[in-house]
C-alpha positions as CSV (number, residue, x, y, z in Angstrom):
1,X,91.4,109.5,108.1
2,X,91.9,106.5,105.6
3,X,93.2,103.4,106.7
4,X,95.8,101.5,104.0
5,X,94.8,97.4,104.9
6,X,98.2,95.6,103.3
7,X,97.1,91.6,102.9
8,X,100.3,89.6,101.6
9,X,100.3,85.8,101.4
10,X,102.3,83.0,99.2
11,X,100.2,81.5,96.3
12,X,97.5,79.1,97.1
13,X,96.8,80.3,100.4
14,X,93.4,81.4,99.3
15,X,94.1,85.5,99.3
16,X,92.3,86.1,96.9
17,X,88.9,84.5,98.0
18,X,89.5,86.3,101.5
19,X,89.4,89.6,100.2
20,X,86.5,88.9,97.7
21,X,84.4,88.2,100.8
22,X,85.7,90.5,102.8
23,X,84.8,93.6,100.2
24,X,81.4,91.8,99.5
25,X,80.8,92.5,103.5
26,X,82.7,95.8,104.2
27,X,81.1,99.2,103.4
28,X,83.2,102.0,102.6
29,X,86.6,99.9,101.5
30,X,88.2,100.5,98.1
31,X,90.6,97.7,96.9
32,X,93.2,98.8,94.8
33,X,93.3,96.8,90.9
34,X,97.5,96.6,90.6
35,X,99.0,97.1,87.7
36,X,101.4,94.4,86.2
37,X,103.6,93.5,83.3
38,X,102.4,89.9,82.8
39,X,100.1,88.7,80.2
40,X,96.6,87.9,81.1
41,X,95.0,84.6,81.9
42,X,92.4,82.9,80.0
43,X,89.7,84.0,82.5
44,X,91.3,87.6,83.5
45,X,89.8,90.3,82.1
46,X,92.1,94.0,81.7
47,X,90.7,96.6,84.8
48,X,88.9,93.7,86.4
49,X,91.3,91.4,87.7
50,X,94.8,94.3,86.7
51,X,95.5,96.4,84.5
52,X,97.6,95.0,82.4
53,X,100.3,96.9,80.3
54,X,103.3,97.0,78.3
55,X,106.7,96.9,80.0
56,X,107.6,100.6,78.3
57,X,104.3,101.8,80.1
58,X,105.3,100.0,83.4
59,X,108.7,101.9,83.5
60,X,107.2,105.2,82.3
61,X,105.0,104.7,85.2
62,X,107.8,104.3,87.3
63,X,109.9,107.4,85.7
64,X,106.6,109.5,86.9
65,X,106.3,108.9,90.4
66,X,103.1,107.0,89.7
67,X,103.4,104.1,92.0
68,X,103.3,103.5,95.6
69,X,105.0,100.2,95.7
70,X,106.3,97.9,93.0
71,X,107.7,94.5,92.8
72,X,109.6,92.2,90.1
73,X,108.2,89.0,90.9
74,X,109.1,86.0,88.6
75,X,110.3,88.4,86.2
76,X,107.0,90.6,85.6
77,X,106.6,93.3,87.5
78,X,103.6,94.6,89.6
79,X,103.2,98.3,91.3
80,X,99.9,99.8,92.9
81,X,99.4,102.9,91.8
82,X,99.1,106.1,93.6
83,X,96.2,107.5,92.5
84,X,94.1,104.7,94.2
85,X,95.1,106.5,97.7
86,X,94.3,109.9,96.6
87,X,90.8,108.6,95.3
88,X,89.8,106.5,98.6
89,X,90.5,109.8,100.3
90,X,88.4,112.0,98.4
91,X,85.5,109.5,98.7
92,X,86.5,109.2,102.7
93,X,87.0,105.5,102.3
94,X,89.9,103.0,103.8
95,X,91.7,101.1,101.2
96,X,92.7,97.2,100.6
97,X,95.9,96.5,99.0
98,X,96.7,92.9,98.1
99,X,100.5,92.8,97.8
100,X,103.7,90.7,98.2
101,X,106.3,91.5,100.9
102,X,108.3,93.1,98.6
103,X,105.5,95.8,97.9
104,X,104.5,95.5,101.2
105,X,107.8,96.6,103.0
106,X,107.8,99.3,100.9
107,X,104.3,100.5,101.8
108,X,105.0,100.2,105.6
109,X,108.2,102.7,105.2
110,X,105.6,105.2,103.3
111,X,102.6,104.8,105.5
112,X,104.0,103.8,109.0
113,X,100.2,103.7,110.3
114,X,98.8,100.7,107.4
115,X,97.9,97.7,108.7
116,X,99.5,94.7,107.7
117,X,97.7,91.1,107.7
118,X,99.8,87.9,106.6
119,X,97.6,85.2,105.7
120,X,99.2,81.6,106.1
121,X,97.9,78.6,104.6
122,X,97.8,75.5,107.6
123,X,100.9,74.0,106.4
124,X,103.1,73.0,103.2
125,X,100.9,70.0,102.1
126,X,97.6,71.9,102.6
127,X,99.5,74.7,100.1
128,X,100.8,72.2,98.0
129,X,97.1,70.6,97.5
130,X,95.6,73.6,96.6
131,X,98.3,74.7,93.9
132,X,98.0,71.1,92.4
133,X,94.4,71.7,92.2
134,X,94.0,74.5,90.4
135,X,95.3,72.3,87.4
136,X,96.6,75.5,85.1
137,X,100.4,75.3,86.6
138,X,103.5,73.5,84.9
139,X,105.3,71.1,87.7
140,X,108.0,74.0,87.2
141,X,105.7,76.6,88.2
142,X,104.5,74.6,91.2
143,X,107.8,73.8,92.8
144,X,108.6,77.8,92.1
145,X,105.8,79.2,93.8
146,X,106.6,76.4,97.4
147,X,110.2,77.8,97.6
148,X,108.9,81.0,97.2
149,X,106.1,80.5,99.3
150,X,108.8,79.3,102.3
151,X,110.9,82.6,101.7
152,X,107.8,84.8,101.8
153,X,106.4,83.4,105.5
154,X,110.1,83.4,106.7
155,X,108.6,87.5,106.7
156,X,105.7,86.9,108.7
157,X,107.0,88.8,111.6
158,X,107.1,91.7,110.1
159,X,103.4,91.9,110.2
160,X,100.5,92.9,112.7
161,X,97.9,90.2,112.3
162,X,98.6,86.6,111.3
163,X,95.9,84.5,110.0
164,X,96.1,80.9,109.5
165,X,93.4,80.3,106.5
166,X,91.9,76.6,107.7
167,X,88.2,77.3,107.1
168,X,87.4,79.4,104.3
169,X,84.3,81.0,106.5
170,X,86.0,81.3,109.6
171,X,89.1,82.8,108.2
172,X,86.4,85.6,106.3
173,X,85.3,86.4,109.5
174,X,88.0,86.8,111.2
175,X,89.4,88.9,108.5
176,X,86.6,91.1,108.7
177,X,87.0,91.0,112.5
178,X,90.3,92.2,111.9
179,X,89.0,95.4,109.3
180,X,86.5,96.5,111.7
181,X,88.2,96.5,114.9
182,X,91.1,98.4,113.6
183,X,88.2,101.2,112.2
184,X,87.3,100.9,116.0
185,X,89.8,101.2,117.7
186,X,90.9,104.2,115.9
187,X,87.9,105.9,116.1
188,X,88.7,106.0,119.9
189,X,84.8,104.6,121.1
190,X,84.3,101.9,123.8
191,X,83.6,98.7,122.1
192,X,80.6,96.7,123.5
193,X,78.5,93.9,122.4
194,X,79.4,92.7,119.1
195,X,82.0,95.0,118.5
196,X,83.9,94.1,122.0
197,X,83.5,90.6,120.0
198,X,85.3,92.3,117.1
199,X,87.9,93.3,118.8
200,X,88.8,90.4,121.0
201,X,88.7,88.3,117.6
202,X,91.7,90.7,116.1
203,X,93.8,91.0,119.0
204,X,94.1,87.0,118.8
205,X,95.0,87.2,115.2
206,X,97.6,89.6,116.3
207,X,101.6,88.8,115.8
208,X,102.3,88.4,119.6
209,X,99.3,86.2,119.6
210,X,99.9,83.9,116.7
211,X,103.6,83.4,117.5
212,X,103.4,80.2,118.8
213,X,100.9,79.1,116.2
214,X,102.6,80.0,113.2
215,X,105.4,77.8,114.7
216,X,104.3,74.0,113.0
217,X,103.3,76.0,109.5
218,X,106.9,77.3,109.4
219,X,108.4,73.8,110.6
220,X,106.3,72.0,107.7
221,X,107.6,74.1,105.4
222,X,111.2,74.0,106.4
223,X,111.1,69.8,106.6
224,X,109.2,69.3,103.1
225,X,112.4,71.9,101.6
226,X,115.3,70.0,103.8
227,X,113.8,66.5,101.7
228,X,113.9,68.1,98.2
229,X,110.0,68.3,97.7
């Protein structure tokens, strides 16, 4: 049975690298190209990066049933279409979304068995660093995606696995951890060796686990907003 992987996270937490690696390494994972409403970026090419269409097509989209979730986010909207599903089905493969909480609450109401992975950058300077960095967003835009970056982990909890990306390798890892142990343990065989290592790494990176450690991420994030920056 195909597995739906959610992975949600604010902007500049490194998602997108995560999963990059993570499809380089796991066999038999589709990841799902969403469609959105936004105009591209220089480097973004159309069916690569999204699919990128007209607002009329969104909606039509929308009229047909087409889309498993979709979002408005900063007034362009973003869906993931259905057909993705019924394809990584045919093939007998587990599918990656990468979505927002918005799209992702919706996908947990719709598939109650997908698992859901919240990746956290290590607090609000580290995310503040690495949205300066990337050196293509207005001052605007920067202050926009921090406040929404603070209302989007506020929804951590409503996750099964939290992972705090600090090391880009080790945070792979442990995402992939996190893949394959939930293949396991479904399967219903006795992990040993490497796998029992698998397994062990996920169930730390679970929510009841990472409670406590996702406690100074949230309090830098809520001091930084209480001083205006």
């Amino acid at each position: 049975m195909t597995i739906v992987y959610i992975v949600s996270a604010p902007s500049g937490s490194g998602k997108s690298t995560l999963v990059a690696e993570l499809l380089k390494t796991v066999r038999k994972l589709d990841f799902s190209i969403s469609y959105t409403t936004r105009p591209p970026r220089r480097t973004e090419q159309n069916r690569k990066e999204y699919f990128f269409v007209s607002p009329e097509d969104f909606a039509a989209m929308i009229a047909a049933d087409e889309f498993l979730e979709y979002a408005d986010v900063f007034g362009n909207c973003y869906g993931t279409a259905r057909r993705f599903l019924r394809e990584a089905e045919e093939r007998g493969n587990d599918l990656l979304l990468d979505i927002d909480v918005q799209g992702a609450e919706q996908i947990q109401r719709k598939i109650p068995g997908a698992v859901s992975i919240f990746i956290l950058p290590p607090d609000w300077q580290t995310l503040e660093s690495r949205l300066r960095n990337r050196g293509s967003d207005s001052e605007e835009v920067i202050r926009r995606r921090l406040d929404t970056a603070r209302r989007e982990i506020e929804n951590y909890s409503k996750y099964d696995y939290i992972l705090v990306n600090n090391l880009l390798e080790q945070s792979a890892d442990q995402l992939k951890d996190i893949v394959l142990a939930e293949r396991l343990l479904r399967s219903g065989a006795l992990p040993t060796g490497e796998e029992a290592r698998q397994v062990a790494t996920a169930e730390a990176c679970r929510l009841d686990q990472a409670r406590e450690r996702v406690q100074p991420i949230l309090a830098s994030f809520h001091l930084q907003t209480a001083k205006g920056t």
